[in-house]
VOBA-1610 file (N, C-alpha, C; in pm, whole numbers, padded with zeros to 5 digits, always signed):
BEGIN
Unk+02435-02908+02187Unk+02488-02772+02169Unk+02423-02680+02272Unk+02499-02612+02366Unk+02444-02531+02447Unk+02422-02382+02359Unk+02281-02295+02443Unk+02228-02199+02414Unk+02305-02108+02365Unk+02455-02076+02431Unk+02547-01999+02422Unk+02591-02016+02272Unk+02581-02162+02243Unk+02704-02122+02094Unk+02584-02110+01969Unk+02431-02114+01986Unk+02365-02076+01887Unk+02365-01931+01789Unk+02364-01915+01707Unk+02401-01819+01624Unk+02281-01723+01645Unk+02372-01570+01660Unk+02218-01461+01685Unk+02116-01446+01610Unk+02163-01483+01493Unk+02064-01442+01350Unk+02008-01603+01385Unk+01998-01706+01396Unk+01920-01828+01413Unk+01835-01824+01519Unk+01875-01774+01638Unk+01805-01755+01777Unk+01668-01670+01723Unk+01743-01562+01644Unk+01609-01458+01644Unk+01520-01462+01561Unk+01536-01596+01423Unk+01415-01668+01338Unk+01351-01728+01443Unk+01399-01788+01519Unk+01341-01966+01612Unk+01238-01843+01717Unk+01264-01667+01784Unk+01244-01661+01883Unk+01080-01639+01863Unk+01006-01646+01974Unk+00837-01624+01941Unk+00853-01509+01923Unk+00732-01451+01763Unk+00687-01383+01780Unk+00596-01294+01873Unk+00549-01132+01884Unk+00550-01080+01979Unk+00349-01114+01980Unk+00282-01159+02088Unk+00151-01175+02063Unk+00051-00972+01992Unk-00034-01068+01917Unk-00124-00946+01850Unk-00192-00824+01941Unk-00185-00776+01963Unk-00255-00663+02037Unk-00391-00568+01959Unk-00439-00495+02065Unk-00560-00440+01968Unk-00553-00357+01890Unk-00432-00254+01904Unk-00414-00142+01807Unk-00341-00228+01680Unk-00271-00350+01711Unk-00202-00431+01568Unk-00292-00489+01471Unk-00413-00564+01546Unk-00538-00605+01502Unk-00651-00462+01393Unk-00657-00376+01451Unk-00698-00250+01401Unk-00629-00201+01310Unk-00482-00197+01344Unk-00367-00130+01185Unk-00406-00263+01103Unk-00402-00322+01084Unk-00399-00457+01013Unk-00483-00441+00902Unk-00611-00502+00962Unk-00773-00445+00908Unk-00784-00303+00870Unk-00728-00217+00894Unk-00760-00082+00797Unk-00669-00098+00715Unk-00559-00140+00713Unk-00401-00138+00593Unk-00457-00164+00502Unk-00600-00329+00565Unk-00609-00409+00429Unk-00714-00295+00342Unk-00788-00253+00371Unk-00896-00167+00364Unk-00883-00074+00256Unk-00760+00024+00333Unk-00738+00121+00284Unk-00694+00070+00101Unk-00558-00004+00125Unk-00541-00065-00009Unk-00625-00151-00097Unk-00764-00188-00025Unk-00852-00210-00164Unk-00940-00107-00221Unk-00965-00041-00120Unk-01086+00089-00153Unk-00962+00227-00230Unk-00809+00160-00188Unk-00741+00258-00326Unk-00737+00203-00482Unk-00738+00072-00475Unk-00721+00049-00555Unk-00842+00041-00668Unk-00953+00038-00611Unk-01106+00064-00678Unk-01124+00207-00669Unk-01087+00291-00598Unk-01113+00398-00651Unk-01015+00489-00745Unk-00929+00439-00812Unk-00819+00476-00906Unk-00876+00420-01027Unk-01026+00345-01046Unk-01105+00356-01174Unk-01196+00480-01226Unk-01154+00536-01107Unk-01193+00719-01163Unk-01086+00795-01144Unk-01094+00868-01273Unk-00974+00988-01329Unk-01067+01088-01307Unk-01026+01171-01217Unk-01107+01286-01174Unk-01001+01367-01265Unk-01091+01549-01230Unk-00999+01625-01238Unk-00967+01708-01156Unk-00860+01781-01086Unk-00865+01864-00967Unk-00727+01930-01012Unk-00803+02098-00965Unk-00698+02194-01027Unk-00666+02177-01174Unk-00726+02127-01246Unk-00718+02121-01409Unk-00623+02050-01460Unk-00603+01916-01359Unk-00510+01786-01389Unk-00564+01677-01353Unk-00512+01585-01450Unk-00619+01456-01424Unk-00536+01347-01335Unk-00601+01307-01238Unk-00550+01232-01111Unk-00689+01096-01128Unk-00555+00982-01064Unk-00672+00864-01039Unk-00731+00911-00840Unk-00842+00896-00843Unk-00900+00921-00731Unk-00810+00838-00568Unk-00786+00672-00623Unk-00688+00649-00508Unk-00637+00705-00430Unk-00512+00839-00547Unk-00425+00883-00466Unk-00478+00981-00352Unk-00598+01044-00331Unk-00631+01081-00236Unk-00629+01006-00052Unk-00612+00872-00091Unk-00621+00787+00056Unk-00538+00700+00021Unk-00482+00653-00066Unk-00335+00530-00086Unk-00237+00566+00014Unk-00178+00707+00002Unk-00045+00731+00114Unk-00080+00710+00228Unk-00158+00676+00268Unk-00160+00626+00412Unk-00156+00510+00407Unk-00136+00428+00339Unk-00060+00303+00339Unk+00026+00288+00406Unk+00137+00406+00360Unk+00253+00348+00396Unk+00305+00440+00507Unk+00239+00506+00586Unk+00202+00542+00740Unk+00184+00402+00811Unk+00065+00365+00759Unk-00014+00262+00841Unk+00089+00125+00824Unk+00201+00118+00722Unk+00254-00004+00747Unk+00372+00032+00805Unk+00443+00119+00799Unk+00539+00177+00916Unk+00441+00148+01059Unk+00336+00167+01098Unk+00282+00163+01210Unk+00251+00000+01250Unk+00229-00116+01149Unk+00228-00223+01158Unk+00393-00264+01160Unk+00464-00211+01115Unk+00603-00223+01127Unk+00604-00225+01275Unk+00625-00111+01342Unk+00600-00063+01457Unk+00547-00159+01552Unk+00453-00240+01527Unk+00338-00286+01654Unk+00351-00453+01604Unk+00415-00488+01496Unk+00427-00644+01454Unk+00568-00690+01422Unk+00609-00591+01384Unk+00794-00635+01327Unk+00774-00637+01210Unk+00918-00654+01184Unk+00967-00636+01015Unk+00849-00789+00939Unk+00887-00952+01015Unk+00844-01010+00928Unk+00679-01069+00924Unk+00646-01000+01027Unk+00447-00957+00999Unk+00462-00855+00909Unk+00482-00757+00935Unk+00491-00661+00807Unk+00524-00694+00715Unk+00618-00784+00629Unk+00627-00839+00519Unk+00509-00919+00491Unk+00429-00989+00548Unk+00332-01075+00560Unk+00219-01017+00519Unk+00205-00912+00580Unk+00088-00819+00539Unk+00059-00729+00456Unk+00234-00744+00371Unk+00217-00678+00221Unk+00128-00777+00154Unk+00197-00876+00164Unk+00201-00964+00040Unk+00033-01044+00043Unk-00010-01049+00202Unk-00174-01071+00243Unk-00269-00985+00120Unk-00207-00844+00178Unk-00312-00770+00106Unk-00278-00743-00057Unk-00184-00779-00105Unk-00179-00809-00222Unk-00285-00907-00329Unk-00217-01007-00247Unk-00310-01127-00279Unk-00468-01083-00247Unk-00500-01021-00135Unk-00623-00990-00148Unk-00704-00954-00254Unk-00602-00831-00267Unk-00660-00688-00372Unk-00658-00751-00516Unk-00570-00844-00526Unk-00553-00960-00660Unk-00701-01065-00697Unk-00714-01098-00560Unk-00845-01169-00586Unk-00944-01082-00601Unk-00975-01001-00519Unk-01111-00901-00547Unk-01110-00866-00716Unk-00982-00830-00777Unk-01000-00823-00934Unk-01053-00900-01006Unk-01034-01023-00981Unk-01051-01125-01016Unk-01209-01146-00997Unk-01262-01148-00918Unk-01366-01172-00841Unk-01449-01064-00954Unk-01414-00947-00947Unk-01487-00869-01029Unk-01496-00836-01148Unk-01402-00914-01233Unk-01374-00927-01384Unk-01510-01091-01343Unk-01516-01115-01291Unk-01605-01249-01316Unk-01730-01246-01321Unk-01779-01144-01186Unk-01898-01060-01216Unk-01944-00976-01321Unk-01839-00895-01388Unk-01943-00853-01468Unk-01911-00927-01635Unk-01832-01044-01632Unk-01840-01147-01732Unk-01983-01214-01732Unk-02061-01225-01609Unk-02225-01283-01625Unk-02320-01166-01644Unk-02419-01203-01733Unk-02516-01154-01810Unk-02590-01106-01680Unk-02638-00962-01686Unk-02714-00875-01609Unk-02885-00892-01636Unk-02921-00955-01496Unk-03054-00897-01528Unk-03156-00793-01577Unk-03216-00850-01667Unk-03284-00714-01733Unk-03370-00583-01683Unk-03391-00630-01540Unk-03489-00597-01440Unk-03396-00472-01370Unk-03266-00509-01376Unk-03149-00446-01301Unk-03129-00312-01355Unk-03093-00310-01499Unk-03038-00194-01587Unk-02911-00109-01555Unk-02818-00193-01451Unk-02693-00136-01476Unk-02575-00213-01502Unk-02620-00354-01586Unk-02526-00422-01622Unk-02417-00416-01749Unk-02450-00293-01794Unk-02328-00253-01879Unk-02196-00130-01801Unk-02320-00070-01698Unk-02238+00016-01656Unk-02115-00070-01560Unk-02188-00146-01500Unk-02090-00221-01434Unk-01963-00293-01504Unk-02005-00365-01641Unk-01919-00420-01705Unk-01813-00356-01733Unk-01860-00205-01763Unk-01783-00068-01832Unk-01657-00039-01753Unk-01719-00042-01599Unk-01632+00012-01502Unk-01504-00133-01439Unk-01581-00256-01450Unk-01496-00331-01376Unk-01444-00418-01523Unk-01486-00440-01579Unk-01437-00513-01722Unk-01257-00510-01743Unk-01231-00358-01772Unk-01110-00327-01732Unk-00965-00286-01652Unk-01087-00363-01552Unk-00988-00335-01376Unk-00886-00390-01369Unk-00863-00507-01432Unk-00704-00628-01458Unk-00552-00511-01447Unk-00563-00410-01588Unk-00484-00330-01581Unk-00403-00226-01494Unk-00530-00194-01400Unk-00516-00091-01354Unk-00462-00147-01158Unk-00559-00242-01169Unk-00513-00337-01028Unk-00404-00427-01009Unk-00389-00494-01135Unk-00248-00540-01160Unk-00122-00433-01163Unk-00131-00322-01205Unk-00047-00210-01168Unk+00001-00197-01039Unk-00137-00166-00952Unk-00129-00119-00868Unk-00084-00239-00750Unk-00114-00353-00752Unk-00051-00464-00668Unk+00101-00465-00665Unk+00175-00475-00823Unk+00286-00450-00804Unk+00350-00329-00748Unk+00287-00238-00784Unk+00381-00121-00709Unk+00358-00120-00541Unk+00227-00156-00515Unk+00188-00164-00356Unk+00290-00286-00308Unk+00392-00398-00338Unk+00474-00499-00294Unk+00570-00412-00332Unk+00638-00392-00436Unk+00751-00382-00429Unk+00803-00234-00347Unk+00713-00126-00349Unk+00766+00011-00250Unk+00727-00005-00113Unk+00608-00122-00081Unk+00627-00137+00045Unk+00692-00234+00089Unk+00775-00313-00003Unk+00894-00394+00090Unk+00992-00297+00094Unk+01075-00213+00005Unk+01148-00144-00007Unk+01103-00015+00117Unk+00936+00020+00117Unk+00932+00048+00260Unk+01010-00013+00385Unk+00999-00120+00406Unk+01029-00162+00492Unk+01136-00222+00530Unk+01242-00232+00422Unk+01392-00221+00469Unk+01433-00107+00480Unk+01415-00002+00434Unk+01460+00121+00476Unk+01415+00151+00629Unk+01272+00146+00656Unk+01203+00170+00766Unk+01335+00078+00906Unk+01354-00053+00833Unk+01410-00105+00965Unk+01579-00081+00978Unk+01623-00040+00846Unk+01762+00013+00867Unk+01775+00114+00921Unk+01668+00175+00940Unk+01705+00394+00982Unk+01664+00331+01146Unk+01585+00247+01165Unk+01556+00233+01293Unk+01662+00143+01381Unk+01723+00062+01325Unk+01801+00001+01361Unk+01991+00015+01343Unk+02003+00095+01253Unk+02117+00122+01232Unk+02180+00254+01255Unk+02056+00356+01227Unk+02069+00460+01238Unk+02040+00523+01391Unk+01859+00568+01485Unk+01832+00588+01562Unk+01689+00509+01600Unk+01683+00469+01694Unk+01521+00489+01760Unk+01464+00621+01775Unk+01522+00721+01758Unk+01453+00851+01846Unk+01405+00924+01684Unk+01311+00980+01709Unk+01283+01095+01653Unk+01205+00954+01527Unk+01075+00924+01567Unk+00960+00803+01456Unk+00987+00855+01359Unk+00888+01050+01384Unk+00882+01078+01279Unk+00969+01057+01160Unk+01067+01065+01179Unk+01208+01081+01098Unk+01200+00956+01048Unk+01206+00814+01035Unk+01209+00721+01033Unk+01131+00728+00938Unk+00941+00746+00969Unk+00862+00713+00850Unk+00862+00808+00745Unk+00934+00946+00758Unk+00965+01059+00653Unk+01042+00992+00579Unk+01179+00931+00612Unk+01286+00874+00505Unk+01222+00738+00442Unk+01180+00614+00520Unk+01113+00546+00476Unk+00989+00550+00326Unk+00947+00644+00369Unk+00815+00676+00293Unk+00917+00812+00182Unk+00954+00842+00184Unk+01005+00950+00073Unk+01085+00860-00023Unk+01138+00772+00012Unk+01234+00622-00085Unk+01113+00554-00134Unk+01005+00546-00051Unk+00897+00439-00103Unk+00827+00457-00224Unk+00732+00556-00208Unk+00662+00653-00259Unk+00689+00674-00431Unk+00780+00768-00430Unk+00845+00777-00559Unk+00801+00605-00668Unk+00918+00523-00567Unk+00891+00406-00633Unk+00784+00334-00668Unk+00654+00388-00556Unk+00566+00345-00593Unk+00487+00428-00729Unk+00521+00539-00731Unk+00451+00624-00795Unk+00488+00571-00939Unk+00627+00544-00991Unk+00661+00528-01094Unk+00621+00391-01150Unk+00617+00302-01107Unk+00574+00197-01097Unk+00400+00191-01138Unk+00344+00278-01100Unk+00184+00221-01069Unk+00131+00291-01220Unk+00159+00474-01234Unk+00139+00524-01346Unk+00164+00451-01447Unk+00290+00419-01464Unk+00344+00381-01596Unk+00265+00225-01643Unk+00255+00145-01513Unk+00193+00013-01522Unk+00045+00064-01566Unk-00004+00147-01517Unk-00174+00153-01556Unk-00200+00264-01645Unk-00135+00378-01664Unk-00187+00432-01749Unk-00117+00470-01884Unk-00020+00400-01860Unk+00121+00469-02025Unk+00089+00445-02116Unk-00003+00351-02111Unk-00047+00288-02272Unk-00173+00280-02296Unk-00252+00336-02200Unk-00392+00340-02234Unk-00422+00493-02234Unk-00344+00631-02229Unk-00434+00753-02202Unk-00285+00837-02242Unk-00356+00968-02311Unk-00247+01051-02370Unk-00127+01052-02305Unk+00012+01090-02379Unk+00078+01109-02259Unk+00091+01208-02194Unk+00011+01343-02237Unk-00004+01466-02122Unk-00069+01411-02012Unk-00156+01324-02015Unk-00253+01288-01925Unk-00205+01183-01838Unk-00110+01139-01854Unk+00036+01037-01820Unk+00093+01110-01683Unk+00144+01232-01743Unk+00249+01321-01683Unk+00159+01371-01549Unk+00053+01442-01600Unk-00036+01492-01533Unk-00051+01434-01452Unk-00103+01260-01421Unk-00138+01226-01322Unk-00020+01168-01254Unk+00114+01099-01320Unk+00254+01160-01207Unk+00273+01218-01176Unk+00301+01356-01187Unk+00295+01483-01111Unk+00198+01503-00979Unk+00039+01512-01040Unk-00014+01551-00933Unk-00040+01394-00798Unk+00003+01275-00844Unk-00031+01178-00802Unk+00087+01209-00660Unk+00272+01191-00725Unk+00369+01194-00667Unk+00341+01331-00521Unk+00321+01429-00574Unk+00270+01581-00498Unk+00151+01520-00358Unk+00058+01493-00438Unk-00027+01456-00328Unk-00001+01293-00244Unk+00021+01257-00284Unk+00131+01143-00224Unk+00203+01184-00084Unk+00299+01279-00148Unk+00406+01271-00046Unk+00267+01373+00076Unk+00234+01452+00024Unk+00153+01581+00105Unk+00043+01455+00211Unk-00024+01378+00173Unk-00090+01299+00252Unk-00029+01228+00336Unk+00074+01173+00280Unk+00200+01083+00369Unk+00262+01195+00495Unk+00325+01315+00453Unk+00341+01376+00550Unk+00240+01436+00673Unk+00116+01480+00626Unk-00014+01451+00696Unk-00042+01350+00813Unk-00036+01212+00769Unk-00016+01125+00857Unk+00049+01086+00923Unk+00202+01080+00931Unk+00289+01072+01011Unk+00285+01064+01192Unk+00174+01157+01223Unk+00150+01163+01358Unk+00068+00980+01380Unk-00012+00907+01268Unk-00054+00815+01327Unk+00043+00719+01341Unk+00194+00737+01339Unk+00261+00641+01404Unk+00304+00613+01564Unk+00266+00719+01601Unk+00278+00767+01752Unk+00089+00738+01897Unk+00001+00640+01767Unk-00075+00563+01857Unk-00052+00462+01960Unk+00063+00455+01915Unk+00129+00331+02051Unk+00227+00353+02068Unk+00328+00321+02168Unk+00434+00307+02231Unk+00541+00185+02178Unk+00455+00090+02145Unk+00508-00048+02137Unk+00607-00027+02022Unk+00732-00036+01987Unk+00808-00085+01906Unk+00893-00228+01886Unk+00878-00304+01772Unk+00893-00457+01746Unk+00949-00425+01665Unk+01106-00510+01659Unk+01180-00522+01542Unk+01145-00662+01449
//
């Protein structure tokens, strides 16, 4: 069969991927980062402005900056790859830390209840949060590659605004309801959808400029 009669959609599974570069290597390693140090820090319910928020949402929306930007610098199916990487990551670290503080604390230590206190019940809250971090950032990322591909190349910003405004939401609804609907009032429910969704989008729009560190665009 000559080259000519191969099918476009077959050519472009079979074609090499684009090699790693240093700014792809760098988005990569902070993506993973960012989404574990959100997901451990959403074991504190702060309060700010006289509503109770899990601490995450202060640095989570840049997630999904930073995977529009791995979008950007790896393609659609590294970017799928590197949901589901740091999923599994953030899955094991739970794991890892429900195990730790399952062993008996040295007595010498004296913060082996506090620890138990804090990570004992992390299953809930990380298991929440894994699912909503896969499913709004794949849904990130078909939107991300339809507006880019169907719609325009021009104007990023625009791209990770619509991307991330479809995402977001979904993630938001998803993560609250998974971690806190059944463990904490439901004013205190609402409260932290509200101010979670708000500061969400406000950080997400914030970042937007870090999609414009490179030039390189990979479908």
């Amino acid at each position: 069969m000559s080259s000519e009669s191969v099918p476009a959609s077959s050519s472009s599974l079979s074609a090499p991927l684009p090699p790693l570069t240093r700014i792809a290597i760098i988005v990569v390693a902070v993506y993973a980062m960012v989404q574990l140090l959100a997901d451990l820090a959403s074991l504190k319910i702060g309060v700010v402005f006289g509503l109770a928020v899990d601490m995450g949402t202060f640095i989570y929306p840049v997630t999904f900056t930073l995977r529009d930007l791995a979008h950007k610098v790896l393609g659609r199916r590294r970017a799928r790859v590197l949901i589901i990487t740091a999923a599994a990551m953030n899955f094991f670290a739970v794991l890892y830390l429900i195990a730790c503080a399952a062993v008996p604390s040295d007595e010498g230590w004296g913060l082996g209840e506090q620890f138990s206190a804090i990570f004992s019940p992390i299953w809930r809250i990380v298991f929440a949060a894994v699912v909503a971090q896969v499913v709004s950032q794949l849904v990130n990322t078909e939107v991300y590659h339809w507006f880019a591909t169907r719609v325009t190349k021009r104007y990023q910003w625009l791209r990770v605004l619509v991307s991330n405004s479809v995402a977001i939401p979904v993630d938001n609804i998803i993560f609250v309801l998974g971690a806190f609907a059944w463990a904490m009032p439901w004013s205190s429910v609402i409260d932290i959808f509200i101010f979670n969704l708000v500061l969400k989008m406000a950080v997400m729009v914030v970042s937007i400029p870090l999609v414009y560190v490179t030039k390189a665009d990979v479908e």
